[in-house]
HTML snippet that shows the backbone in 3Dmol.js (N, CA, C, O; Angstrom):
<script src="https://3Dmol.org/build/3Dmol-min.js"></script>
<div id="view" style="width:600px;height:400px;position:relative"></div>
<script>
const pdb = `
ATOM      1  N   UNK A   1     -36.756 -24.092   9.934  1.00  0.00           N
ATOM      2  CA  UNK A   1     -35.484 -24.727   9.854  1.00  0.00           C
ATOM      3  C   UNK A   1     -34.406 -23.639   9.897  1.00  0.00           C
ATOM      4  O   UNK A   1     -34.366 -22.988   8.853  1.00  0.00           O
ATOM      5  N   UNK A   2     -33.567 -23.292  10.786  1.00  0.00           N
ATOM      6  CA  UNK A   2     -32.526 -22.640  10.627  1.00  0.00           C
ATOM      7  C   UNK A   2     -31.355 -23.256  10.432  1.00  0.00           C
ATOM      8  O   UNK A   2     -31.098 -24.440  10.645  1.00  0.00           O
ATOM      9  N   UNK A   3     -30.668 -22.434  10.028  1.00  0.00           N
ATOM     10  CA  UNK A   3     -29.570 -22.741   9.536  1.00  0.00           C
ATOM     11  C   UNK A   3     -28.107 -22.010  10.055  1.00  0.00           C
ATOM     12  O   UNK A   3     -27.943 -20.821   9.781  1.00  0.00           O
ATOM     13  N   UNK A   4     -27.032 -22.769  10.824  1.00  0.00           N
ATOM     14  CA  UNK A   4     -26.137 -22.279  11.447  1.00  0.00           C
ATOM     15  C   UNK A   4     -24.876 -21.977  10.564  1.00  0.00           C
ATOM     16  O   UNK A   4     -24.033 -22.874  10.581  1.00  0.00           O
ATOM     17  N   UNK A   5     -24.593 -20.884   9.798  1.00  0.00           N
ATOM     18  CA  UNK A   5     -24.034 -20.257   8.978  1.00  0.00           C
ATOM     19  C   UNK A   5     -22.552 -20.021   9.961  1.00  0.00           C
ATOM     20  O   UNK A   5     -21.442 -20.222   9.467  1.00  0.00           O
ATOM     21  N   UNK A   6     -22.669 -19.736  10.871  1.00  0.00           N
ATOM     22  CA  UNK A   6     -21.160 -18.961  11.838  1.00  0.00           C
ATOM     23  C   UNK A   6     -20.283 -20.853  11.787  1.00  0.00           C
ATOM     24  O   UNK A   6     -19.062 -20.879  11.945  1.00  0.00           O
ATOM     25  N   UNK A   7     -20.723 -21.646  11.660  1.00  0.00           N
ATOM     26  CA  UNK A   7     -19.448 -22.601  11.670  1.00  0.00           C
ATOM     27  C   UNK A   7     -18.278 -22.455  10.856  1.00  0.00           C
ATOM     28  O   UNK A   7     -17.092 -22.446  11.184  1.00  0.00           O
ATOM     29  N   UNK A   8     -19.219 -22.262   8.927  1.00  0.00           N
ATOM     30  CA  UNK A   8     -18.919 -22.414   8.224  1.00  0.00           C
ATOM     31  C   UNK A   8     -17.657 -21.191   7.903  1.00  0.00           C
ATOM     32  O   UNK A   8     -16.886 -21.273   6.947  1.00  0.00           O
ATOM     33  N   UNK A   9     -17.649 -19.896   9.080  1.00  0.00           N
ATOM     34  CA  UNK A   9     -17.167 -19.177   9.031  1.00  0.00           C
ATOM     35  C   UNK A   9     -15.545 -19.204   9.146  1.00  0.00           C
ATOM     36  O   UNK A   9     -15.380 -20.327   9.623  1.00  0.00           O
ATOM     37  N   UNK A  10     -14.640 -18.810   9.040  1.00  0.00           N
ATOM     38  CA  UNK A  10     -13.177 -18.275   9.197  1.00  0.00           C
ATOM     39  C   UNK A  10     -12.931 -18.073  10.798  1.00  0.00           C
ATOM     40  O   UNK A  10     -13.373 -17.016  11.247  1.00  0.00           O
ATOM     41  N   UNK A  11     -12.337 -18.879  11.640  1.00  0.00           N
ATOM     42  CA  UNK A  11     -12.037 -18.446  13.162  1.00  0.00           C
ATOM     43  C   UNK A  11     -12.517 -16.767  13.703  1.00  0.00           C
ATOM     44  O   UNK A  11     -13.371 -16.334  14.475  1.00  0.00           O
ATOM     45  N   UNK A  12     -11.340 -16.087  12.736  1.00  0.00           N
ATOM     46  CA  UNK A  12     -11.206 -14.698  12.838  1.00  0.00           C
ATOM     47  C   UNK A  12     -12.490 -13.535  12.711  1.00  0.00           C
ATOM     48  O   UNK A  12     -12.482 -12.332  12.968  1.00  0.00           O
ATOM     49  N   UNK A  13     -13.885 -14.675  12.063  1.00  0.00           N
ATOM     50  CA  UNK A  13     -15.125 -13.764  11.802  1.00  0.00           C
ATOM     51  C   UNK A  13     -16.346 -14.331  12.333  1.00  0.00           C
ATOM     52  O   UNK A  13     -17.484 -14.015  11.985  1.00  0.00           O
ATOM     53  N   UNK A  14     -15.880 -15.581  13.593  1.00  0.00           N
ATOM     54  CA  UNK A  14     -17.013 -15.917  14.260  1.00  0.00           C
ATOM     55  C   UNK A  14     -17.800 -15.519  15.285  1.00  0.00           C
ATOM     56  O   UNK A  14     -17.321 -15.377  16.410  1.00  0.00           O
ATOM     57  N   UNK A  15     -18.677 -15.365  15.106  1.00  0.00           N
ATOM     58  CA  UNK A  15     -19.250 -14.251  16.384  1.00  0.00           C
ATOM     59  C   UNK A  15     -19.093 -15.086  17.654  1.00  0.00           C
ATOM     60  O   UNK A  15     -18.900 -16.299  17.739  1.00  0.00           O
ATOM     61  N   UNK A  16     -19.250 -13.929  18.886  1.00  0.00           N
ATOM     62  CA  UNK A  16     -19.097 -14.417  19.819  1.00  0.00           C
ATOM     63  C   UNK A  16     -19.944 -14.650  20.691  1.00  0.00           C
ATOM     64  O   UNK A  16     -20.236 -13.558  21.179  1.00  0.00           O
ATOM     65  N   UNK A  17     -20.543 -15.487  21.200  1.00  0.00           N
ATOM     66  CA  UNK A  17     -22.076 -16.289  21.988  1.00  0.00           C
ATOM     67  C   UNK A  17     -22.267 -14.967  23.194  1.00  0.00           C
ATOM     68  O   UNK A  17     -21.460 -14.288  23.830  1.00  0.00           O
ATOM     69  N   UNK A  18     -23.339 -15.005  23.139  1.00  0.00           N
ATOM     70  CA  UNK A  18     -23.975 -14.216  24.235  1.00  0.00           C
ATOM     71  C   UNK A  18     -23.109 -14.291  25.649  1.00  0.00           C
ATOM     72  O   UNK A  18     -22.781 -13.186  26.080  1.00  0.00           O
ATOM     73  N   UNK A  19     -22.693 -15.439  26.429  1.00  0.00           N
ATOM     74  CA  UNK A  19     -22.414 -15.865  27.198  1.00  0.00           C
ATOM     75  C   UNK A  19     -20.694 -15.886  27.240  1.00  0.00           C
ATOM     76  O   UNK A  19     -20.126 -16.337  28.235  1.00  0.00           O
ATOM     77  N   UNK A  20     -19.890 -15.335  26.023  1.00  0.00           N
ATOM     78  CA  UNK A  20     -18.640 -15.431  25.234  1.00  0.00           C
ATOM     79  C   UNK A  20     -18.941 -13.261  26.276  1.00  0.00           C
ATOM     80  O   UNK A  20     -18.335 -12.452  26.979  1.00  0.00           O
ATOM     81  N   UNK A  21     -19.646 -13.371  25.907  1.00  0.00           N
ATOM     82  CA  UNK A  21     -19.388 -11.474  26.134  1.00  0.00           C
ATOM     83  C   UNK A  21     -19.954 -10.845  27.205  1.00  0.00           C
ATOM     84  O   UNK A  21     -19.897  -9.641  27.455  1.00  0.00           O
ATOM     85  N   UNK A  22     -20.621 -11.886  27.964  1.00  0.00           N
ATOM     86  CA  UNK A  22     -21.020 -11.709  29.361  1.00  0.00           C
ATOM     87  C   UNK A  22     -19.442 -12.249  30.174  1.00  0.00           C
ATOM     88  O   UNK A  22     -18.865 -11.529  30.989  1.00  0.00           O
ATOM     89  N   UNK A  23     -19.094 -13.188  29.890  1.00  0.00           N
ATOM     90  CA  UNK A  23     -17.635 -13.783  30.096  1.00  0.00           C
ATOM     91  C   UNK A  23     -16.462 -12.976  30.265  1.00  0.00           C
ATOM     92  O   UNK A  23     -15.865 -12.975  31.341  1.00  0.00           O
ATOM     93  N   UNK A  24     -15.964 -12.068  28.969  1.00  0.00           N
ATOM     94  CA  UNK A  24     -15.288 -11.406  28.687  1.00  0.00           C
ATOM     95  C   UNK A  24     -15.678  -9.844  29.325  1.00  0.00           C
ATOM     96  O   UNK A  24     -14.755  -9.085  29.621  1.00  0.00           O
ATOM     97  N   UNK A  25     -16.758  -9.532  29.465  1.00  0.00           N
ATOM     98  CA  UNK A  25     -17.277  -8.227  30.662  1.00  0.00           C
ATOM     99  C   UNK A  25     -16.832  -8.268  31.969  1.00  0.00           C
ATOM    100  O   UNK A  25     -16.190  -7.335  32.450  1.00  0.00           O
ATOM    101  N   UNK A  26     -17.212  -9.603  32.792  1.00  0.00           N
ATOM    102  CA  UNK A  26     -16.304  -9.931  33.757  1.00  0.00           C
ATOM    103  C   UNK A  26     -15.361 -10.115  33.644  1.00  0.00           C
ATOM    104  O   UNK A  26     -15.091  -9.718  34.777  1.00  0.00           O
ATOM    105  N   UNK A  27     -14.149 -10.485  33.149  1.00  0.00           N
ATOM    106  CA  UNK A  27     -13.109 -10.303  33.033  1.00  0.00           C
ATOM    107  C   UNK A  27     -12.285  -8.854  33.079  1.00  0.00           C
ATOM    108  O   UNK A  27     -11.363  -8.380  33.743  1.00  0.00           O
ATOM    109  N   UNK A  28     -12.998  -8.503  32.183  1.00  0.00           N
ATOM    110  CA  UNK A  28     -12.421  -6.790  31.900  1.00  0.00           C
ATOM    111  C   UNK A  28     -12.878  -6.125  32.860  1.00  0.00           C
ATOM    112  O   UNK A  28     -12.604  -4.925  32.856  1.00  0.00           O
ATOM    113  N   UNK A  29     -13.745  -6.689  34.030  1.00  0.00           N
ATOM    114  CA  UNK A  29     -14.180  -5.361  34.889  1.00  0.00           C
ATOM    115  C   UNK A  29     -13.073  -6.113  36.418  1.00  0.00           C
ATOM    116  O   UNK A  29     -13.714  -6.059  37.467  1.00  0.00           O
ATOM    117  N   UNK A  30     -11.934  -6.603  36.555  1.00  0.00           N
ATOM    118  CA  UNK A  30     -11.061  -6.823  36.995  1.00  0.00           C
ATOM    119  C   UNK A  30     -10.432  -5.982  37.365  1.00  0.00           C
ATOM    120  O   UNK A  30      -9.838  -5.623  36.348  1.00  0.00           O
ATOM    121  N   UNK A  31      -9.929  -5.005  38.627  1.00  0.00           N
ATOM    122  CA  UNK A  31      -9.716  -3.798  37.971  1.00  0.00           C
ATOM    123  C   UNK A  31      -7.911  -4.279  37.487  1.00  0.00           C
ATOM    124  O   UNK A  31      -7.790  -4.126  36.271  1.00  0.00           O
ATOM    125  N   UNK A  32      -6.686  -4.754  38.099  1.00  0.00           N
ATOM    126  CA  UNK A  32      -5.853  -5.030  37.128  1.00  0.00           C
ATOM    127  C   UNK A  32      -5.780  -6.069  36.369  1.00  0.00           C
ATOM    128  O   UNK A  32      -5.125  -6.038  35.327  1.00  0.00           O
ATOM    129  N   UNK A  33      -6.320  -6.951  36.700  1.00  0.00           N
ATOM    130  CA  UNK A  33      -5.754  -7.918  35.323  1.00  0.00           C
ATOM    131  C   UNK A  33      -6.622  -7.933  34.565  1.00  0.00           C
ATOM    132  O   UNK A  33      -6.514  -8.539  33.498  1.00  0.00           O
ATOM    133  N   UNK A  34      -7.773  -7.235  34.929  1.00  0.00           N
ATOM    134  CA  UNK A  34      -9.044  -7.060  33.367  1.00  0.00           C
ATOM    135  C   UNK A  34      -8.134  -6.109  32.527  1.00  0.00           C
ATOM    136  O   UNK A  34      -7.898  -6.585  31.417  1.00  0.00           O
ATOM    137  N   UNK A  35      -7.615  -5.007  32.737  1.00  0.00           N
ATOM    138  CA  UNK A  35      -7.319  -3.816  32.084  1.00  0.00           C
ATOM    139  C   UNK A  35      -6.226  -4.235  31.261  1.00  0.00           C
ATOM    140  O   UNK A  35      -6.277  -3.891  30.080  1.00  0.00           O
ATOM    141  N   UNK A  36      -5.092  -5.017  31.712  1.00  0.00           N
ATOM    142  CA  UNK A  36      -4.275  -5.976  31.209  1.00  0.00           C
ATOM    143  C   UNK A  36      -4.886  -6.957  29.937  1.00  0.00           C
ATOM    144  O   UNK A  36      -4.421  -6.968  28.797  1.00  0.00           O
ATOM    145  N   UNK A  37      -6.013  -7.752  30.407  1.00  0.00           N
ATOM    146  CA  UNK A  37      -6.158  -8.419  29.341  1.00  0.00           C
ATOM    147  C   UNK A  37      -6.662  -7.698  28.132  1.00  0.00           C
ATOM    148  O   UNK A  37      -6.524  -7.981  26.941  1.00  0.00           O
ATOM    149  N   UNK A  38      -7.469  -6.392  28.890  1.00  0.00           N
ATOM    150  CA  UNK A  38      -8.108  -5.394  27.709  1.00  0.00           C
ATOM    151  C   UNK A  38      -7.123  -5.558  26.625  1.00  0.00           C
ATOM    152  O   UNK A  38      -7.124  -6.331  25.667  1.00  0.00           O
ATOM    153  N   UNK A  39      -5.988  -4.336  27.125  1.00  0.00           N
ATOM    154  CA  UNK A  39      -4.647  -4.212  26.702  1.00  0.00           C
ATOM    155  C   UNK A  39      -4.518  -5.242  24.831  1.00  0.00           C
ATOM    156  O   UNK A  39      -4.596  -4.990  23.628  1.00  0.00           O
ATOM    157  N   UNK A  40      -4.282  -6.438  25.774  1.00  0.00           N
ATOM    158  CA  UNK A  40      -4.000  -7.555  25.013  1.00  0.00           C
ATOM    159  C   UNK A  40      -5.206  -8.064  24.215  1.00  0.00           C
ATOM    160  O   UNK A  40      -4.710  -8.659  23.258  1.00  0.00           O
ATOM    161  N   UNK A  41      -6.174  -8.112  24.152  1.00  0.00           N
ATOM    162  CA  UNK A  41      -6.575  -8.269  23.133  1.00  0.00           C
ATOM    163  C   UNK A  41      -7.456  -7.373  22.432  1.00  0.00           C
ATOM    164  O   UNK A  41      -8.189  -7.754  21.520  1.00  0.00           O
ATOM    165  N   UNK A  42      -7.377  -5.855  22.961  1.00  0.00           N
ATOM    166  CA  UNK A  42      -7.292  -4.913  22.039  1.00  0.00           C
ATOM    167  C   UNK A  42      -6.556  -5.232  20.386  1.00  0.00           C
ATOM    168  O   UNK A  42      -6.934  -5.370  19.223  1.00  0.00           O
ATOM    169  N   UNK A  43      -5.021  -5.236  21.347  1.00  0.00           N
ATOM    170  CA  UNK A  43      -4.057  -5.502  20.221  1.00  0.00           C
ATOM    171  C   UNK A  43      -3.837  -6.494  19.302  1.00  0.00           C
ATOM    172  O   UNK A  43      -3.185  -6.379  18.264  1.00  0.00           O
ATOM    173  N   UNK A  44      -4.544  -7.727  19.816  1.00  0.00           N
ATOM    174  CA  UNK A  44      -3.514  -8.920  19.189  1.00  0.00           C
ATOM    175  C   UNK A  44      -5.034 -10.279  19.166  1.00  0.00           C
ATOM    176  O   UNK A  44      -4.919 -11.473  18.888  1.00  0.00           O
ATOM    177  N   UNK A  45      -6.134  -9.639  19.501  1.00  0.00           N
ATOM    178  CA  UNK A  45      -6.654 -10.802  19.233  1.00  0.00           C
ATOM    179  C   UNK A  45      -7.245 -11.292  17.871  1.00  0.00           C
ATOM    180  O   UNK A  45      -7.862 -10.511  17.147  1.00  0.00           O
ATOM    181  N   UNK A  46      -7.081 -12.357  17.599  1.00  0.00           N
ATOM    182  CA  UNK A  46      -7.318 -13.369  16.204  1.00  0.00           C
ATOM    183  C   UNK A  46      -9.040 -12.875  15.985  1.00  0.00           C
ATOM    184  O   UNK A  46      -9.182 -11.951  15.184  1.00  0.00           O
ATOM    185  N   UNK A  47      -9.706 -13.159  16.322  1.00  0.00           N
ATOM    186  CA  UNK A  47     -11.259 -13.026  16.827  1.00  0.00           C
ATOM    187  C   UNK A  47     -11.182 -11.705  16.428  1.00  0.00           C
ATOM    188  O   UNK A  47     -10.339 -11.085  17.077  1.00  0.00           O
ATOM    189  N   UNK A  48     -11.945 -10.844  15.324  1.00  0.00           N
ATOM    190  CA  UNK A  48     -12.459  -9.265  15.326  1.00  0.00           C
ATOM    191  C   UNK A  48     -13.039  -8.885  15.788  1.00  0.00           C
ATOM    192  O   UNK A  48     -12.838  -7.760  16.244  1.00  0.00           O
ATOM    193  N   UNK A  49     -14.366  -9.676  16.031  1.00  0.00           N
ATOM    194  CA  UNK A  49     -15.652  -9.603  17.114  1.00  0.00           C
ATOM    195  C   UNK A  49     -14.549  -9.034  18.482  1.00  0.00           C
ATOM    196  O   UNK A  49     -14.530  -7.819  18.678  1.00  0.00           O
ATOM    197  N   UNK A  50     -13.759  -9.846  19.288  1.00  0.00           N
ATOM    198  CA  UNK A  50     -13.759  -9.791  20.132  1.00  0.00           C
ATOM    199  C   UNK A  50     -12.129  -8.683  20.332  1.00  0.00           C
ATOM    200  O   UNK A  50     -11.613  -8.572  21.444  1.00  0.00           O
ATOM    201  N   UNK A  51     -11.615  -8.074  19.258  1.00  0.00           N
ATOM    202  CA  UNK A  51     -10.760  -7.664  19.230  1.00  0.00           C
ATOM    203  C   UNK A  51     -11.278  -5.953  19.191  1.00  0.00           C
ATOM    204  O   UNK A  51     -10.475  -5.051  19.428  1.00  0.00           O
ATOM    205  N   UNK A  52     -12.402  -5.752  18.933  1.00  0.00           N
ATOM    206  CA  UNK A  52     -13.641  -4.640  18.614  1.00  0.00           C
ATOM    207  C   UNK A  52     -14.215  -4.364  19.960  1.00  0.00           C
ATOM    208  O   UNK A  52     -14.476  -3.274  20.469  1.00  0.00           O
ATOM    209  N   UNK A  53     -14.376  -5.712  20.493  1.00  0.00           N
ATOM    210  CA  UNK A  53     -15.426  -5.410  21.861  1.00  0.00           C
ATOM    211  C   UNK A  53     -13.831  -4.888  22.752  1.00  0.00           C
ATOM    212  O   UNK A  53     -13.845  -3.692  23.043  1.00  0.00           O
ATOM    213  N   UNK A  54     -12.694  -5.562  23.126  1.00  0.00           N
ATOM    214  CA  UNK A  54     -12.164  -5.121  23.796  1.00  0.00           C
ATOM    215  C   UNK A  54     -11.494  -3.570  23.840  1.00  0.00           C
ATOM    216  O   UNK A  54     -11.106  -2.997  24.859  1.00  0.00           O
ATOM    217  N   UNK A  55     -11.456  -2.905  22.084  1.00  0.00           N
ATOM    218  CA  UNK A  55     -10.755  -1.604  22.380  1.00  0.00           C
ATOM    219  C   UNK A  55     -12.421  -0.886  22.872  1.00  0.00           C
ATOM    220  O   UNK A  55     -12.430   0.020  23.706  1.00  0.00           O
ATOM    221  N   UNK A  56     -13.754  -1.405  22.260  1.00  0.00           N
ATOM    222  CA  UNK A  56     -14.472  -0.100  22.909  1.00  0.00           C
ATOM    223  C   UNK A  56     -14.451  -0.603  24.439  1.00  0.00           C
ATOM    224  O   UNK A  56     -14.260   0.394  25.136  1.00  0.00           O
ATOM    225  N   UNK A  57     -14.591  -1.935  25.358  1.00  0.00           N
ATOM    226  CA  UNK A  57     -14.050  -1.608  26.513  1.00  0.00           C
ATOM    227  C   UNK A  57     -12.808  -0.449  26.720  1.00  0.00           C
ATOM    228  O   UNK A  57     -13.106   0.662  27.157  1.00  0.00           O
ATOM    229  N   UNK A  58     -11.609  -0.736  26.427  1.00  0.00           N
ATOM    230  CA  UNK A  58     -10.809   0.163  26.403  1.00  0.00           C
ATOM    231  C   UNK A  58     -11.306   1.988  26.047  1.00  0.00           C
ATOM    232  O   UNK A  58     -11.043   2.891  26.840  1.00  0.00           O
ATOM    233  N   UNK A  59     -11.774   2.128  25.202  1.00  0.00           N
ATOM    234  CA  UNK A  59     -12.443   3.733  25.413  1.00  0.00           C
ATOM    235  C   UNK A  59     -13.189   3.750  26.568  1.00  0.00           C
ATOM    236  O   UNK A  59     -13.246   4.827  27.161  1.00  0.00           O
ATOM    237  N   UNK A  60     -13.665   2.979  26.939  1.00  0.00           N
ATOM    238  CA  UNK A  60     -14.935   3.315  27.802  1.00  0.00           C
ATOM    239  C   UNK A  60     -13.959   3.335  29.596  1.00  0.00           C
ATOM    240  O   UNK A  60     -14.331   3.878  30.636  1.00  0.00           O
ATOM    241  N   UNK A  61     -12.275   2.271  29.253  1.00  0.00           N
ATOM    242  CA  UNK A  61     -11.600   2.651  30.521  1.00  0.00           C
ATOM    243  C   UNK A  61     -10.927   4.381  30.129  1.00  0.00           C
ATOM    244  O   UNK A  61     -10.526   5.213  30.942  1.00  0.00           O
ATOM    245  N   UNK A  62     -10.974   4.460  29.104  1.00  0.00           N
ATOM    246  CA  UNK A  62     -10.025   5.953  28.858  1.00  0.00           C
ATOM    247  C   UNK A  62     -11.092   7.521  29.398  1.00  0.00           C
ATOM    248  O   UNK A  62     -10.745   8.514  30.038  1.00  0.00           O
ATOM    249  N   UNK A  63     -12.374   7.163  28.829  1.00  0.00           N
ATOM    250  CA  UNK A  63     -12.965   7.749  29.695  1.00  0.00           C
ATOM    251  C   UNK A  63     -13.543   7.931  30.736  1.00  0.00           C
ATOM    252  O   UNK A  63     -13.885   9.069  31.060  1.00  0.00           O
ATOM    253  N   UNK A  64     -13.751   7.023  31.389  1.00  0.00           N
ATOM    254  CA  UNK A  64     -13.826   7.063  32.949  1.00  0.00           C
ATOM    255  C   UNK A  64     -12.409   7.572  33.582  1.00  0.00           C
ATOM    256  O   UNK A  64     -12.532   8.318  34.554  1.00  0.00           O
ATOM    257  N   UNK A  65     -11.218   7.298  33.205  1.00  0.00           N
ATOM    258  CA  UNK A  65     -10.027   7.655  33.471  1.00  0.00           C
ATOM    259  C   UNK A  65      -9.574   9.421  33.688  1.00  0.00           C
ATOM    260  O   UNK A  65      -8.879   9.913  34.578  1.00  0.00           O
ATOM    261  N   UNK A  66     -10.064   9.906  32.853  1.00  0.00           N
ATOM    262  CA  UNK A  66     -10.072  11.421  31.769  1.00  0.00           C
ATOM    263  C   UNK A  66     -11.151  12.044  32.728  1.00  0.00           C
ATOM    264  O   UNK A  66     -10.864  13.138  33.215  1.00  0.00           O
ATOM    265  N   UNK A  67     -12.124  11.588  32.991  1.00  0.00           N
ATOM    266  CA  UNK A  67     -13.518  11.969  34.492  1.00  0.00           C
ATOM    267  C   UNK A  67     -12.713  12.205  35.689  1.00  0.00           C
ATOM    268  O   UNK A  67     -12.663  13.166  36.456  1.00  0.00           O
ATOM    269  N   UNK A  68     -11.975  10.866  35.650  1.00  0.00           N
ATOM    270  CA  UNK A  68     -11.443  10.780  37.248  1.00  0.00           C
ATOM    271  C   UNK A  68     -10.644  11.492  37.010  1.00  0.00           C
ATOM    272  O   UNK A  68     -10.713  11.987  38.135  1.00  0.00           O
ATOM    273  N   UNK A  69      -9.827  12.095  36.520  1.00  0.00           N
ATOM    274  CA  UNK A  69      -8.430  12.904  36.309  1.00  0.00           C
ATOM    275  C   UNK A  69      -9.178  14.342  36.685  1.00  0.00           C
ATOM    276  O   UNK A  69      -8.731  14.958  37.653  1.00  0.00           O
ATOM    277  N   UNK A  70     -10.335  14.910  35.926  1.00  0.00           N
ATOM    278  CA  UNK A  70     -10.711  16.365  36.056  1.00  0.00           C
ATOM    279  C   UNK A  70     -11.301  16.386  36.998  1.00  0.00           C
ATOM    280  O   UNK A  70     -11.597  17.531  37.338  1.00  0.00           O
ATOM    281  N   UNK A  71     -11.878  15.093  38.073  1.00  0.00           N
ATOM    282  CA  UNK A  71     -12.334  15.283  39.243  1.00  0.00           C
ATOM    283  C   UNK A  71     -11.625  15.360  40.474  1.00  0.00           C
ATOM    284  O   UNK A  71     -11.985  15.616  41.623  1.00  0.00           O
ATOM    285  N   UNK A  72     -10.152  14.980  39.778  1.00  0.00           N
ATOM    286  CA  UNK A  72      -9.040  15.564  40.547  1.00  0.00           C
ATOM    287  C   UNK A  72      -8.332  16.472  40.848  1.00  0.00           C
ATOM    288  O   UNK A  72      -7.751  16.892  41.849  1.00  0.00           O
ATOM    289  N   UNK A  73      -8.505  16.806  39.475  1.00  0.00           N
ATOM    290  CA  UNK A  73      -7.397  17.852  38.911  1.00  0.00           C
ATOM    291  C   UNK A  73      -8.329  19.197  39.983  1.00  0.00           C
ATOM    292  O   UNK A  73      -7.890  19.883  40.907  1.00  0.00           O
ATOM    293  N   UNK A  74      -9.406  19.164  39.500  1.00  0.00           N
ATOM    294  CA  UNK A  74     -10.851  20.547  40.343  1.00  0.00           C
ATOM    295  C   UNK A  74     -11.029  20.747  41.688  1.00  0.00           C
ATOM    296  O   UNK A  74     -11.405  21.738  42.313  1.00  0.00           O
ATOM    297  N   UNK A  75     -10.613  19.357  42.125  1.00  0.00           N
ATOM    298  CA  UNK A  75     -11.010  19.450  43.340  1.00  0.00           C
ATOM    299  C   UNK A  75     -12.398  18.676  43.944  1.00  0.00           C
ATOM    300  O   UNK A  75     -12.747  19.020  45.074  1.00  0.00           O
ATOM    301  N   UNK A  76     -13.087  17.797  43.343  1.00  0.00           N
ATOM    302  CA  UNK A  76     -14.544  17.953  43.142  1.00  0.00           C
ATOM    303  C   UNK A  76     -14.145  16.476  44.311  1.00  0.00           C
ATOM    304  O   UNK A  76     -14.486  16.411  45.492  1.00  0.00           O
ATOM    305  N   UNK A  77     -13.344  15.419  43.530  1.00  0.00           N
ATOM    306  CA  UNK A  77     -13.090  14.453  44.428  1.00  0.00           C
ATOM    307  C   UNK A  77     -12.837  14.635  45.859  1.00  0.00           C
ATOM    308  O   UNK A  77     -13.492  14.099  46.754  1.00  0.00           O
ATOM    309  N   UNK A  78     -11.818  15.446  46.018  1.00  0.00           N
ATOM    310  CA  UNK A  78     -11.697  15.526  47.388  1.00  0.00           C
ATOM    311  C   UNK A  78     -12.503  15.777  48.608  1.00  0.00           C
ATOM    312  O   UNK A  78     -12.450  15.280  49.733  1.00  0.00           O
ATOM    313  N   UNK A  79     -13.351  16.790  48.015  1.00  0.00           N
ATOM    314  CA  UNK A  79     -14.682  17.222  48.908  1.00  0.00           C
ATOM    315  C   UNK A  79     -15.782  16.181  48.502  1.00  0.00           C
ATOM    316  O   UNK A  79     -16.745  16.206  49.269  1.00  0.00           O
ATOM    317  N   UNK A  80     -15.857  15.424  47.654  1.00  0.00           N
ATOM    318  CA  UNK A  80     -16.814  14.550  47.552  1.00  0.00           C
ATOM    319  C   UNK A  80     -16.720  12.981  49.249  1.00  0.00           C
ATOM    320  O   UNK A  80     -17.534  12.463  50.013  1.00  0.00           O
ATOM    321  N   UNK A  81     -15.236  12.889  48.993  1.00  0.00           N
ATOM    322  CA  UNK A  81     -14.269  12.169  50.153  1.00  0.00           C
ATOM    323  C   UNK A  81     -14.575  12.514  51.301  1.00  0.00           C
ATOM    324  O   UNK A  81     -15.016  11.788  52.192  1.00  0.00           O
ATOM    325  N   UNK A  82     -14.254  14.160  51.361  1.00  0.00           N
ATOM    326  CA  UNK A  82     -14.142  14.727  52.757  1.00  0.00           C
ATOM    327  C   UNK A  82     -16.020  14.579  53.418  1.00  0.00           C
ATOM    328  O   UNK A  82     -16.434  14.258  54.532  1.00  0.00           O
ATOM    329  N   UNK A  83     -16.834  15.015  52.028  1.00  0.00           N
ATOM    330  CA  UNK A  83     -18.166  14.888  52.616  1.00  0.00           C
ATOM    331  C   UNK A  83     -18.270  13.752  53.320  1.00  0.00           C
ATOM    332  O   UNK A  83     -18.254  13.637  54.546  1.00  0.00           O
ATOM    333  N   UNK A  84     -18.443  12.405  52.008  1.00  0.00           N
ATOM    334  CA  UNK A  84     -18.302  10.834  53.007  1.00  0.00           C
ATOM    335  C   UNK A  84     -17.824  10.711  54.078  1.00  0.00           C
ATOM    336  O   UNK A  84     -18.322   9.744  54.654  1.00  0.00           O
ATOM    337  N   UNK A  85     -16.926  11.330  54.778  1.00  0.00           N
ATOM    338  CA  UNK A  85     -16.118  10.605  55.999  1.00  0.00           C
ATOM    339  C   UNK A  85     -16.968  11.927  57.338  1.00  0.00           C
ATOM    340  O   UNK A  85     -16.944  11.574  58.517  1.00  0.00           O
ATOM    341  N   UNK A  86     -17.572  13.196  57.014  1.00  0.00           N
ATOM    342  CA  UNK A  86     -18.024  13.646  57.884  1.00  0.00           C
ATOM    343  C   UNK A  86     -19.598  13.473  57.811  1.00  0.00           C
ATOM    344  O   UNK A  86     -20.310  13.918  58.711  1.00  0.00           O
TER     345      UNK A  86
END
`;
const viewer = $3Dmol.createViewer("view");
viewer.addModel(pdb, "pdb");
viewer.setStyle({}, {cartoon: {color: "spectrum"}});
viewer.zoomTo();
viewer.render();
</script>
């Protein structure tokens, strides 16, 4: 017999369904209006579960960001480019 304990819960501490965070993955992998919604409910969402999942999305855009920047900054991109096209 189980017993479904998350009803009885507070909005703000209900977990979020498997299918709630497969949902919200696609979304965030948008490249602008995912990063946007990141943004937003980084900051402001009611939901902790889902206010948690969106800033570590958000680290995970800051470092890919911070990659692409030193693969710029080096040079590494460009010849990676120039290889592809010859």
């Amino acid at each position: 017999m189980s017993k479904d304990y998350s009803s009885k819960l507070p909005s703000e501490y209900r977990p979020i369904s498997m299918w709630g965070y497969f949902g919200y993955q696609i979304l965030f992998a948008i490249p602008v209006v995912g990063w946007i919604f990141i943004i937003i409910f980084a900051l402001s969402a009611d939901n902790i579960n889902l206010r948690n999942f969106a800033r570590s999305q958000f680290c995970i855009f800051i470092i890919w960001f911070a990659v692409l920047m030193v693969g710029a900054v080096t040079g590494v991109l460009s010849s990676m480019f120039e290889a592809m096209l010859h």
